[in-house]
N, C-alpha and C positions, 0 to 999 in steps of 0.2 A: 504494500500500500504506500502512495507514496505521499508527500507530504502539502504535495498541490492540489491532490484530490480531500483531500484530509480539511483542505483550509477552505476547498471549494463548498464541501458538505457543510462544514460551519457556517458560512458566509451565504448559506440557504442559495447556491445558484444554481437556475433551473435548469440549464442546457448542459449535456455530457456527451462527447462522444470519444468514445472506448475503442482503440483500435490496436493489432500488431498480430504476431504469432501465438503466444503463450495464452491461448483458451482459456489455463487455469487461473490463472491471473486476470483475464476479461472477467471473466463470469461470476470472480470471488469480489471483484470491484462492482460490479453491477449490482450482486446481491446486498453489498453493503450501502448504494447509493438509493435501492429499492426500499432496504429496513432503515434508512434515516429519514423518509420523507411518508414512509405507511406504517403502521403498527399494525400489529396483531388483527386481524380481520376484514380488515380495508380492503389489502390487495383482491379480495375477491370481483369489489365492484372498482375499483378505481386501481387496475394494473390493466393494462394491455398491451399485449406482446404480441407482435409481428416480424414473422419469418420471413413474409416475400411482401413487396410492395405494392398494395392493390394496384388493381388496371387503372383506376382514376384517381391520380392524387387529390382530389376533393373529399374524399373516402380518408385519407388520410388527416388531412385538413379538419375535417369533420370529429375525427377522434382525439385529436390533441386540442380542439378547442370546445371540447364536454367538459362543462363542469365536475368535478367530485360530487359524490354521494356519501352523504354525513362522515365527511373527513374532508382535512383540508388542504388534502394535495390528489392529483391524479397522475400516475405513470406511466409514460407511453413509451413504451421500449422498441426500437427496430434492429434488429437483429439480422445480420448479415443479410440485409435485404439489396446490397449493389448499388447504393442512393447515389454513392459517387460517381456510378458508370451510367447512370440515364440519360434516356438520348433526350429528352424532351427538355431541349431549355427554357422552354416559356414555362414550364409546368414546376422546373424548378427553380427556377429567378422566384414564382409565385410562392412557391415552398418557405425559401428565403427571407420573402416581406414577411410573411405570416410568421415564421418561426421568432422574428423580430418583436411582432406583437403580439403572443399567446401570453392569456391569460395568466396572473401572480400564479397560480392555482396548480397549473400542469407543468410537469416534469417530463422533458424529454432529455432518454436515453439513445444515441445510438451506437450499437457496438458491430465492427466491420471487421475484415482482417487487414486492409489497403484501402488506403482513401488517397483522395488525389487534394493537393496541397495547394494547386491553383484556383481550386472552386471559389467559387464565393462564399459555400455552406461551409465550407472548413472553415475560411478566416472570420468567419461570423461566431464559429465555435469558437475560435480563438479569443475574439474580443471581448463578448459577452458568459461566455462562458469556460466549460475546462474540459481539456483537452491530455487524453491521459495514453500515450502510446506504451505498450506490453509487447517489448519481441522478447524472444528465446536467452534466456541468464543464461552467461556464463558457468563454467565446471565451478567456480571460487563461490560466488552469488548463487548456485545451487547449493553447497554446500553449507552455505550461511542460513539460507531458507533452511533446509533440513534439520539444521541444530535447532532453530526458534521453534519448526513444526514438532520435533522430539519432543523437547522442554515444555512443551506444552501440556506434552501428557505425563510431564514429568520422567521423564526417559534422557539421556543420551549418547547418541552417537557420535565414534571418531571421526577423526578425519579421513582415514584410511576408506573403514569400511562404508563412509560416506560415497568414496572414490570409486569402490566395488560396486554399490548400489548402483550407481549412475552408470559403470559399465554395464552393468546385467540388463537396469531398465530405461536407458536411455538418457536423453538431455532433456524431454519435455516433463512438467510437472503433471501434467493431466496423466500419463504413462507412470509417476513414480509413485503417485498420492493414491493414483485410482485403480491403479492394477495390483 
């Protein structure tokens, strides 16, 4: 976690977008951006999560500017939906103005694996909001991770057999945490 998202969740800012390789580290930052703005039973009516991009960005449009239902935030996550590869630039300059004015109320998330840095929605992300890139740690930085994940459960592990671990299950955490 890093210390700009950390300040960003303080500082209550609506726009996020999550991007790079390391899955495990998207999805652990998302879920932490999701439980700082809904509590215990909200997400049911005030989370929505989209995979693919409707056909009609107004469909989009439409769900991030719904007010919440007895809570006072709504999260709308897009989820490797490609937003950065759409061909339609009117549809997303349109995106853009709107994303500018949504509602105190709504939370948008998006997490990619590549975005492209000349858009306009990037540096919009960047202005207004935070902007958290996640690639692939290091052997060093994996093995720092691992100590604090150990320690957690009150366990730990050397360096060595940190080293072995990472040979056996690879470099990605989603592979050494989940398998």
């Amino acid at each position: 976690m890093s210390k700009e998202l950390d300040k960003a969740l303080t500082d209550k800012k609506r726009l996020f977008l999550l991007y790079g390789s390391e899955q495990y580290l998207l999805e652990k930052n998302m879920e932490k951006i999701i439980h700082t703005y809904l509590r215990e039973g909200e997400a049911d009516l005030n989370l929505e999560v989209l995979e693919n991009l409707p056909k009609d960005m107004f469909e989009l449009l439409n769900k991030c500017e719904t007010l919440p239902f007895m809570a006072e935030y709504r999260v709308v996550v897009l989820k490797n939906t490609g937003i950065f590869e759409y061909k339609d630039k009117a549809a997303l300059e349109l995106l853009t103005e709107k994303i500018e004015k949504l509602p105190e109320s709504t939370v948008l998330v998006i997490k990619e694996t590549a975005v492209d840095k000349r858009k306009k929605l990037f540096k919009l992300f960047q202005t207004i909001g935070c902007v958290e890139e996640q690639d692939y740690l290091t052997e060093e930085q994996l093995i720092q991770y691992l100590g604090k994940w150990f320690y957690r459960y009150q366990l730990r592990i050397k360096t060595g057999t940190a080293r072995l671990l990472l040979q056996r299950a690879g470099m990605e955490l989603t592979g050494i945490l989940n398998g």
